[in-house]
Backbone as a printed PyTorch tensor [residue, N CA C, xyz], in Angstrom:
tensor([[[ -7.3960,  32.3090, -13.8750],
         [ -7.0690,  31.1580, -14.7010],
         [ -8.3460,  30.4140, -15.0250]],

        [[ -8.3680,  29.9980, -16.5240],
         [ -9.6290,  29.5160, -16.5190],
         [ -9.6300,  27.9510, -16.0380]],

        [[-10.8940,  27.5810, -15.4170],
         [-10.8640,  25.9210, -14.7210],
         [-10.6820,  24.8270, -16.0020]],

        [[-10.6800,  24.9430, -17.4570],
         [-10.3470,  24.1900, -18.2790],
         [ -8.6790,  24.0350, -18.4910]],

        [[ -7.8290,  24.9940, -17.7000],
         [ -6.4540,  25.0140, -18.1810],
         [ -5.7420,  23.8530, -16.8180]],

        [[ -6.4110,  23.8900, -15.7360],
         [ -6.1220,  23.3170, -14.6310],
         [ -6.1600,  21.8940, -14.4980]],

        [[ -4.8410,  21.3240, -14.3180],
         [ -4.6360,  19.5630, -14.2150],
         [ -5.5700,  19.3220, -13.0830]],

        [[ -6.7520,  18.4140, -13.6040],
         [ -7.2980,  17.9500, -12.6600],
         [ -6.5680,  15.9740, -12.7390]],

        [[ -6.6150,  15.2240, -13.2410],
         [ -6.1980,  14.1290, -12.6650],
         [ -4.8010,  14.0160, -13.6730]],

        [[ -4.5050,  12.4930, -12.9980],
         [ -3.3040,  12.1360, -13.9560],
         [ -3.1430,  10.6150, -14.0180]],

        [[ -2.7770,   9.6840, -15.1280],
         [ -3.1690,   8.6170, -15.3460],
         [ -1.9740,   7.5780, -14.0020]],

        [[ -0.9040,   8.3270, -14.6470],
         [  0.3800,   7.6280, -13.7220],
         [  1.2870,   9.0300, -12.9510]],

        [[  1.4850,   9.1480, -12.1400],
         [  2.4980,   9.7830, -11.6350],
         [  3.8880,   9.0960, -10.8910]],

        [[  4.7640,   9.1920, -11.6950],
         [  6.4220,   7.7830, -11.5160],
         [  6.9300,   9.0230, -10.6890]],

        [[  7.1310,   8.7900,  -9.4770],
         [  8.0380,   9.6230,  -8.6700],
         [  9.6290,   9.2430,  -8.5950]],

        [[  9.7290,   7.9870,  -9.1650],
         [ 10.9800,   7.1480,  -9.5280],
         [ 12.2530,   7.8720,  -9.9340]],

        [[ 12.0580,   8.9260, -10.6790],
         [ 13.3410,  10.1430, -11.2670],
         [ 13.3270,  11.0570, -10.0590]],

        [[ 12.5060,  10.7480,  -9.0470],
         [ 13.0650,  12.0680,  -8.3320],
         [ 13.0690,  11.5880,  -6.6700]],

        [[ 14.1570,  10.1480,  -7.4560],
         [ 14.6150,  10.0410,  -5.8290],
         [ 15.7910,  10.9480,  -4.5510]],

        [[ 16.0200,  11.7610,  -5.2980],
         [ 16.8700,  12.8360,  -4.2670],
         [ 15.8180,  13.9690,  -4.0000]],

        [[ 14.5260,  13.8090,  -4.6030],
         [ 13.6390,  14.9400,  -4.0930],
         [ 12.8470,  14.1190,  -2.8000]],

        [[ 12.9830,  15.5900,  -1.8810],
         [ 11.3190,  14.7280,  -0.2520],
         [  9.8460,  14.7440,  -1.3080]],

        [[ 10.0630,  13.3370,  -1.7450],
         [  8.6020,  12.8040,  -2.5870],
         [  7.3300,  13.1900,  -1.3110]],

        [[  7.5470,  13.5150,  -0.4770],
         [  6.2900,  13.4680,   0.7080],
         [  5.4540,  14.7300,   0.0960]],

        [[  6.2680,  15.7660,  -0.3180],
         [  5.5660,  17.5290,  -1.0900],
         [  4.6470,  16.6980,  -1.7240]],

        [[  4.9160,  15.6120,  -3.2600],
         [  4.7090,  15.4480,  -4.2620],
         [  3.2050,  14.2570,  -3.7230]],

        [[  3.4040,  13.9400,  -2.7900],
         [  2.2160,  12.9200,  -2.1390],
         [  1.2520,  13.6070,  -1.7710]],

        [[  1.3720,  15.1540,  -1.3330],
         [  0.4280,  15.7570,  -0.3700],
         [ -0.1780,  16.7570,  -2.0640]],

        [[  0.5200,  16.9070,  -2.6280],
         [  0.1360,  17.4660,  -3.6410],
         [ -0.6010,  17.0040,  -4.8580]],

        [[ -0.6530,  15.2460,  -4.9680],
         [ -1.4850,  14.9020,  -5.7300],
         [ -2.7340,  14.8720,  -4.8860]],

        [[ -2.8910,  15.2300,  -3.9520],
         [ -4.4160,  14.9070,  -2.9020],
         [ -5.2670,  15.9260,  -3.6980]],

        [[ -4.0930,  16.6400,  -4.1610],
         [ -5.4440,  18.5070,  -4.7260],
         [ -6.2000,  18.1150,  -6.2140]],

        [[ -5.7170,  16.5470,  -6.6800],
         [ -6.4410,  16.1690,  -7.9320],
         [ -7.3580,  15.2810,  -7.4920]],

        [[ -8.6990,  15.5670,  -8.7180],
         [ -9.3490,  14.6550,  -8.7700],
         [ -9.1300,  12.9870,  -9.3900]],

        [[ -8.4460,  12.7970,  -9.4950],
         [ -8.4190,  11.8730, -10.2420],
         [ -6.6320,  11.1060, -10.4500]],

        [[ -5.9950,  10.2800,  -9.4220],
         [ -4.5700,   9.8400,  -9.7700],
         [ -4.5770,   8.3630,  -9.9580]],

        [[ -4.6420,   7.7550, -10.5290],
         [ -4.8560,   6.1740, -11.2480],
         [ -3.1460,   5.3820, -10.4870]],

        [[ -2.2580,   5.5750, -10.8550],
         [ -1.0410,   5.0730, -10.3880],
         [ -0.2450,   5.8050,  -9.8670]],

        [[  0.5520,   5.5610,  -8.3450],
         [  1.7860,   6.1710,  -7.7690],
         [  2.9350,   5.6580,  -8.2440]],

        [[  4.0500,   5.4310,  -8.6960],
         [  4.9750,   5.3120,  -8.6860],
         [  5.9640,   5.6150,  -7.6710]],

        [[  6.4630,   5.4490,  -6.6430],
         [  7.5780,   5.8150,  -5.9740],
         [  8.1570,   4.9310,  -5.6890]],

        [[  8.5300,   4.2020,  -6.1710],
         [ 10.0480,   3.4040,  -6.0120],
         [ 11.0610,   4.1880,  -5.5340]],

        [[ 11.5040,   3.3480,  -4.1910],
         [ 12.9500,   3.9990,  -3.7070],
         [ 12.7820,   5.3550,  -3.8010]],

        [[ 11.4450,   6.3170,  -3.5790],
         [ 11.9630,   7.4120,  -3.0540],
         [ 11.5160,   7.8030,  -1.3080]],

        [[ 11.8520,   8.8420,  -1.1350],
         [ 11.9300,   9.3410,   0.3020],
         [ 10.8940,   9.3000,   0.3520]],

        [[  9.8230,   8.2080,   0.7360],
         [  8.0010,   8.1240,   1.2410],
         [  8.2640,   7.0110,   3.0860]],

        [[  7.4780,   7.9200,   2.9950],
         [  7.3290,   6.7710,   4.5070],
         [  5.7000,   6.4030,   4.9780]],

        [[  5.9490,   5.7940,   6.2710],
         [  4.5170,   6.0770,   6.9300],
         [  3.7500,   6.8750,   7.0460]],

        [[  4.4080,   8.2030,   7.1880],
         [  4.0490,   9.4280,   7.2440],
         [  3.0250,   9.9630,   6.0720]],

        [[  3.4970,   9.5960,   4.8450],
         [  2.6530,   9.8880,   3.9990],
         [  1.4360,   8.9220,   3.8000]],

        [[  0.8240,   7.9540,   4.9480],
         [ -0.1020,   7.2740,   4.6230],
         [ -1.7120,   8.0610,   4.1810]],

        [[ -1.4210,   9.0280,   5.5510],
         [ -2.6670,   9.7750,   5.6200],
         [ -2.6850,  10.9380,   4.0230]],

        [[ -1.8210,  11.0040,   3.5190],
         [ -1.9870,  11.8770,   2.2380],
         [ -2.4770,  10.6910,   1.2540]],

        [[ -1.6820,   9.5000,   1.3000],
         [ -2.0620,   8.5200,   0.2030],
         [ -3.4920,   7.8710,   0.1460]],

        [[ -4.0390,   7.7090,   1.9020],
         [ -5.6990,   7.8350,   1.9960],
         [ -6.3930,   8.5520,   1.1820]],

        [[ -6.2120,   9.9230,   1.1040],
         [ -6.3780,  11.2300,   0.1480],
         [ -6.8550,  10.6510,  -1.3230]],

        [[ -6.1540,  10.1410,  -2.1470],
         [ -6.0440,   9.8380,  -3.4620],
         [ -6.8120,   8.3480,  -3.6460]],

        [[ -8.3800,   8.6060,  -2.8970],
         [ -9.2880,   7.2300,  -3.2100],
         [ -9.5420,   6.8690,  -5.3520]],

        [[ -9.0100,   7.2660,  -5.6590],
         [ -8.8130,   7.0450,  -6.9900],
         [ -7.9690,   5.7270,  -7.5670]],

        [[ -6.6740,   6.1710,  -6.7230],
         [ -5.6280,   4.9870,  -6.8020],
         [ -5.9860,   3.5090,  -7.1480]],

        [[ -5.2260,   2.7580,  -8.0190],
         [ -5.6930,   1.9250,  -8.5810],
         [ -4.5290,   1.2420,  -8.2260]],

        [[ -2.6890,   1.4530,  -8.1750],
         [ -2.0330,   0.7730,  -8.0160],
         [ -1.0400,   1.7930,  -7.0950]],

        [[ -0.4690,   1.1660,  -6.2320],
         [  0.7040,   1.7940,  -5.5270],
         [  2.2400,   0.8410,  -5.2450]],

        [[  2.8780,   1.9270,  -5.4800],
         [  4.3040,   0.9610,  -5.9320],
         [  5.3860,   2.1990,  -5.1820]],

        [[  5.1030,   1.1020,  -3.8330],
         [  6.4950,   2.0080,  -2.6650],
         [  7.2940,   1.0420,  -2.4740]],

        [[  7.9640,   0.2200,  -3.4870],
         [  8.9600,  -0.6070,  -2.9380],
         [ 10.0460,   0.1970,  -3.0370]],

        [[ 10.9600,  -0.3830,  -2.0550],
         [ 12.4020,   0.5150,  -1.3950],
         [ 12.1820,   1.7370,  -0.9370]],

        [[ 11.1470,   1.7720,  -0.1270],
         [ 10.9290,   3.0680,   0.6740],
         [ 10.6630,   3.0720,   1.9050]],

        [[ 10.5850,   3.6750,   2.7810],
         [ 10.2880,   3.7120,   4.1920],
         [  8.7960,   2.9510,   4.4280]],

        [[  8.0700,   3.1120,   3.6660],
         [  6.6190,   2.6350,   3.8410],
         [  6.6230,   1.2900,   4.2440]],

        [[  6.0170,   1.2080,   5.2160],
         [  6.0790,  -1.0520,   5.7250],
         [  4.9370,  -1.4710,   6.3480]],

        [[  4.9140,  -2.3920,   6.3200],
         [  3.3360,  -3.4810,   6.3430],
         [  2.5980,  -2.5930,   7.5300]],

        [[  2.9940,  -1.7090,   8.4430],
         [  2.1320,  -1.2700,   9.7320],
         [  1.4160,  -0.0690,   8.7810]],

        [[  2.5800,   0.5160,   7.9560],
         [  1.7920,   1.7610,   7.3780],
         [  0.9170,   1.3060,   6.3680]],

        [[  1.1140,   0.4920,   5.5400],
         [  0.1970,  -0.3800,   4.5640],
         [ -1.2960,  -0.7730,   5.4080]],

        [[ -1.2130,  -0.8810,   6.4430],
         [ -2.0870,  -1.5430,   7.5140],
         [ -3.7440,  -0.3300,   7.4720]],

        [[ -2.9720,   1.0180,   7.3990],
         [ -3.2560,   2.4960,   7.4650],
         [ -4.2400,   2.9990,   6.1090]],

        [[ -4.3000,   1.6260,   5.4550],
         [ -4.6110,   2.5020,   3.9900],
         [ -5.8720,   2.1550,   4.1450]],

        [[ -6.8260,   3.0240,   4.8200],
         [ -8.0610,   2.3250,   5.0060],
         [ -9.1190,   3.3340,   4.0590]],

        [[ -8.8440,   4.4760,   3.0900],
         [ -9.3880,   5.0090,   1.8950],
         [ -9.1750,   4.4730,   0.7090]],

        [[ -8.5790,   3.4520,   0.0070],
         [ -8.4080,   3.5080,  -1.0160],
         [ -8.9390,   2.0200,  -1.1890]],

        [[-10.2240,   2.3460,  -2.2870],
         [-10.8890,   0.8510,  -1.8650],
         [-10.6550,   0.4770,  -3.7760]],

        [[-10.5190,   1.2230,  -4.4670],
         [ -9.7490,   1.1960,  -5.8910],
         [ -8.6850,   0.6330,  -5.8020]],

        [[ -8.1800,   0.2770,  -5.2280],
         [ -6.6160,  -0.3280,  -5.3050],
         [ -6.7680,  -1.8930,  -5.2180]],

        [[ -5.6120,  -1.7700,  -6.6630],
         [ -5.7850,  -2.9080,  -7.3290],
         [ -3.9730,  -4.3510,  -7.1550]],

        [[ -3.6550,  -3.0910,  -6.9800],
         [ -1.9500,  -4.0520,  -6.7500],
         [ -0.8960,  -2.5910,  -5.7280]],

        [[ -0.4940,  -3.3910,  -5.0270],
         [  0.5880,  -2.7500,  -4.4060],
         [  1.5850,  -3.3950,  -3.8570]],

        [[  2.9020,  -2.5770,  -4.7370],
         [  4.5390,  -3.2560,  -4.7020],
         [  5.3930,  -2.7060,  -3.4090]],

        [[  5.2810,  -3.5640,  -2.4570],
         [  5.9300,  -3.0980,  -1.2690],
         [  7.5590,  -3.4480,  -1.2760]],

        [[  8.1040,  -3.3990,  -0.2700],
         [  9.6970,  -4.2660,   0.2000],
         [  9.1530,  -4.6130,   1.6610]],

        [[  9.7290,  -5.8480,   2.1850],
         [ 10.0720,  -6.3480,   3.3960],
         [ 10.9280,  -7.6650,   3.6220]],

        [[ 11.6320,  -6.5370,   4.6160],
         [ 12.7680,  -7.9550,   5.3230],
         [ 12.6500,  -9.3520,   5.3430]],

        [[ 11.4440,  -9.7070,   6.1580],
         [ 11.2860, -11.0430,   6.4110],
         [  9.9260, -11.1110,   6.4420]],

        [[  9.4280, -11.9220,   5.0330],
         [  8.0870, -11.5440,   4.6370],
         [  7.2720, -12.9070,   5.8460]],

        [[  8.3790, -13.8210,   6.2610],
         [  7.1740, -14.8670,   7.4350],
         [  7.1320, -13.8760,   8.6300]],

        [[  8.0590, -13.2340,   9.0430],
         [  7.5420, -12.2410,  10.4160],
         [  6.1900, -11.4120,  10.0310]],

        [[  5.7810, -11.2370,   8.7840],
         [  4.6190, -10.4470,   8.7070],
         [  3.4130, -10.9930,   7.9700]],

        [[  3.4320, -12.1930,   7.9690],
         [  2.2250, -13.2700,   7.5560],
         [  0.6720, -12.8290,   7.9360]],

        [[  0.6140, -12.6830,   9.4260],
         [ -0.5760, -11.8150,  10.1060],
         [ -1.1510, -10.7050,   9.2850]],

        [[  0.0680,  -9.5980,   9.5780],
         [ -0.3220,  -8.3650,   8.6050],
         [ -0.1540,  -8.6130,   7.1230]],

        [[  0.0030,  -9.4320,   6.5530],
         [ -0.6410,  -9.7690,   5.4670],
         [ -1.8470,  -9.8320,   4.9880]],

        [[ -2.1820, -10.9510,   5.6860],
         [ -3.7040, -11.4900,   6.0660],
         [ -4.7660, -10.3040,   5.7010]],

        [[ -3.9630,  -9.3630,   7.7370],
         [ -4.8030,  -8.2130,   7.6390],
         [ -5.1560,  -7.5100,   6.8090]],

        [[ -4.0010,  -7.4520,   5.6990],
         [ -4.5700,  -6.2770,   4.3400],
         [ -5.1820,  -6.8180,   3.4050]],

        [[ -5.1050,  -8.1580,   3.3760],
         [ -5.7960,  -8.9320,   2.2290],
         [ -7.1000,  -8.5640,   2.2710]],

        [[ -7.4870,  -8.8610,   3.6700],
         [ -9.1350,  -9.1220,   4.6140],
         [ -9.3750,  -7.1400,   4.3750]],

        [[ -8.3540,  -6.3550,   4.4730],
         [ -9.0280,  -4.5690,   4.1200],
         [ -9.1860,  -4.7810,   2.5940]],

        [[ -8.4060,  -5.3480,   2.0430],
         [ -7.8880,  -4.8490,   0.6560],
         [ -8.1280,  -6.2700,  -0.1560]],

        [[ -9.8480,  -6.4160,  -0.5560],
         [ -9.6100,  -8.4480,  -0.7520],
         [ -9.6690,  -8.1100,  -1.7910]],

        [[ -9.0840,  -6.8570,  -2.8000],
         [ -9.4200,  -7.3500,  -4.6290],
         [ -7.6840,  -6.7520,  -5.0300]],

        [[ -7.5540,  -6.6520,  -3.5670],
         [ -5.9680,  -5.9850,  -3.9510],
         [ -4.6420,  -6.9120,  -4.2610]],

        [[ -3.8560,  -7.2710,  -5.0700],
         [ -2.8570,  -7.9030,  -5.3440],
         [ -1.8420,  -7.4860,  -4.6960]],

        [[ -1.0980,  -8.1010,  -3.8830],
         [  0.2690,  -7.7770,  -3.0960],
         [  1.5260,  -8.5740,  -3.8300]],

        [[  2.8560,  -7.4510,  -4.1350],
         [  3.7360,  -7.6540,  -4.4820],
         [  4.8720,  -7.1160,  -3.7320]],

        [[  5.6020,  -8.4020,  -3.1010],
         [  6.5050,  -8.2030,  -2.3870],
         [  7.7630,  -8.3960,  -2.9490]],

        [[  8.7900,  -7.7040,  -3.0290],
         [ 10.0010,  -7.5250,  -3.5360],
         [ 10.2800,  -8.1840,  -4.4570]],

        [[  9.1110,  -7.5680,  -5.5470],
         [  9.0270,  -7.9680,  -7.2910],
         [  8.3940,  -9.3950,  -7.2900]],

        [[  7.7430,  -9.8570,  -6.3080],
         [  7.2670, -11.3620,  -6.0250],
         [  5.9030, -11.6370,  -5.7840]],

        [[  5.0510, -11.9890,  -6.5210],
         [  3.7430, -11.7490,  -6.4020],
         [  3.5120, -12.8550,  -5.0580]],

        [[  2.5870, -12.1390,  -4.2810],
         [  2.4760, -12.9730,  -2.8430],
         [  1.0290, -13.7680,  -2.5480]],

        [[  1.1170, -15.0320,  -2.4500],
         [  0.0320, -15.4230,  -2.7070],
         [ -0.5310, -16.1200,  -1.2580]],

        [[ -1.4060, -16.3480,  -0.7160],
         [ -1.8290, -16.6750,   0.5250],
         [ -2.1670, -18.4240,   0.6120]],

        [[ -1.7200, -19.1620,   1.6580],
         [ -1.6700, -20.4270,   2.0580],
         [ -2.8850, -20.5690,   2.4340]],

        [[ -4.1420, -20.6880,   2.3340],
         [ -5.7890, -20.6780,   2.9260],
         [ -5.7740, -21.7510,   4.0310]],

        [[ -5.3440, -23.4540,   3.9790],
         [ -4.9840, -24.4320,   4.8240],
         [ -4.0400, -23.8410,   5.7770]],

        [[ -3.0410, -23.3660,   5.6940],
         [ -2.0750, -22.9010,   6.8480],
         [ -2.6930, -21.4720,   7.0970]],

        [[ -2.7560, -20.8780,   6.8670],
         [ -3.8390, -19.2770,   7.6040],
         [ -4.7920, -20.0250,   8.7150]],

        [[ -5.6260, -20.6710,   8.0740],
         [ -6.3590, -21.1670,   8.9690],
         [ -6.1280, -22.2660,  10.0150]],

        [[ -4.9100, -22.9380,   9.9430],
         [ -4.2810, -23.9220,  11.0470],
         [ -4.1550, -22.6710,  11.8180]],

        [[ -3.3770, -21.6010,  11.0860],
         [ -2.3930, -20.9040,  12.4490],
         [ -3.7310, -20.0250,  13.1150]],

        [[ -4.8350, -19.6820,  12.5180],
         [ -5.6780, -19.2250,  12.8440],
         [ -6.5720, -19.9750,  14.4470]],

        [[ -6.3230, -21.2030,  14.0780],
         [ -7.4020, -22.0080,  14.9410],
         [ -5.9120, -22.3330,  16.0130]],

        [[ -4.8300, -22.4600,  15.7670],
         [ -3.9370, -22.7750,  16.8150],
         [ -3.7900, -21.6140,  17.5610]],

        [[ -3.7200, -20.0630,  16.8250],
         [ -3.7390, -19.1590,  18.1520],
         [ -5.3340, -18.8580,  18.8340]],

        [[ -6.8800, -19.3460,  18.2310],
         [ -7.3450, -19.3050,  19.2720],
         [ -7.5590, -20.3330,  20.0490]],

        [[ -7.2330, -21.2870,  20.0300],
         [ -7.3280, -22.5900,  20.9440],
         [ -6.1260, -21.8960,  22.2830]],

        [[ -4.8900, -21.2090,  21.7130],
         [ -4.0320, -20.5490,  23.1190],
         [ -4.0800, -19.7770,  23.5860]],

        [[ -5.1520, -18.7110,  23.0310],
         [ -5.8530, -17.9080,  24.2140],
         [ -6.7880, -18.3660,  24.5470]],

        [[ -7.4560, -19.4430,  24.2930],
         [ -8.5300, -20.0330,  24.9480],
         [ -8.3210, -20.8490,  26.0470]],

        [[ -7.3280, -21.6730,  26.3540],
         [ -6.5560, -22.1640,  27.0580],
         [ -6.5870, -23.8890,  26.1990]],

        [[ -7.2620, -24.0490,  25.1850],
         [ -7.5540, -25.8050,  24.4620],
         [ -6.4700, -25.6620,  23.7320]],

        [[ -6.3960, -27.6070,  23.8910],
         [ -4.9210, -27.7820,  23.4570],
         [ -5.4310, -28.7200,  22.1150]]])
């Protein structure tokens, strides 16, 4: 086959139509391109599991796993993709995960976080209260 006939990148790949397919094949399989600009998987079968393939695709510019297994610990994981520009997650109870917020902001500081279609924006005065109140309580100062 000649190397001019061969998909090397792709601008968007919407995994969105093929939520009854294991999208995890389709994750490990864009790793073999040079070049994938947007994921799409909304609501399909992706999890944590596929973090280490989505590392793979340092190209990525936006990732959009809302309604999928993927959650703020595996988001935590994305420590290749320094192109990434917005990513559309889901979570339960977005104050239980304020911390790991933080944390990805501080990996990911040009990255835009969108939580269940809600652009998420960071409190800088309260980060830093809660910041200085938990080390004053492992420090033992009150």
């Amino acid at each position: 086959m000649n190397s001019k006939n061969v998909l090397k990148a792709l601008a968007v790949k919407d995994l969105e139509a093929a939520v009854d397919f294991n999208c995890k094949i389709w994750v490990k399989l864009l790793t073999r391109l040079e070049y994938v600009k947007e994921l799409r998987a909304k609501g399909c079968r992706i999890d944590d599991g596929c973090i280490e393939d989505l590392n793979k695709i340092a190209t990525l510019e936006l990732l959009h796993v809302k309604n999928t297994g993927v959650t703020i610990d595996g988001l935590l994981q994305l420590n290749g993709l320094v192109n990434l520009k917005k990513i559309f997650f889901s979570a339960d109870d977005v104050e239980s995960i304020t911390e790991k917020l933080l944390q990805l902001k501080i990996m990911l500081p040009h990255c835009d976080l969108v939580i269940d279609s809600i652009p998420y924006y960071f409190n800088a005065i309260g980060l830093f209260l809660s910041a200085v109140k938990k080390k004053a309580a492992r420090t033992g100062l009150k």
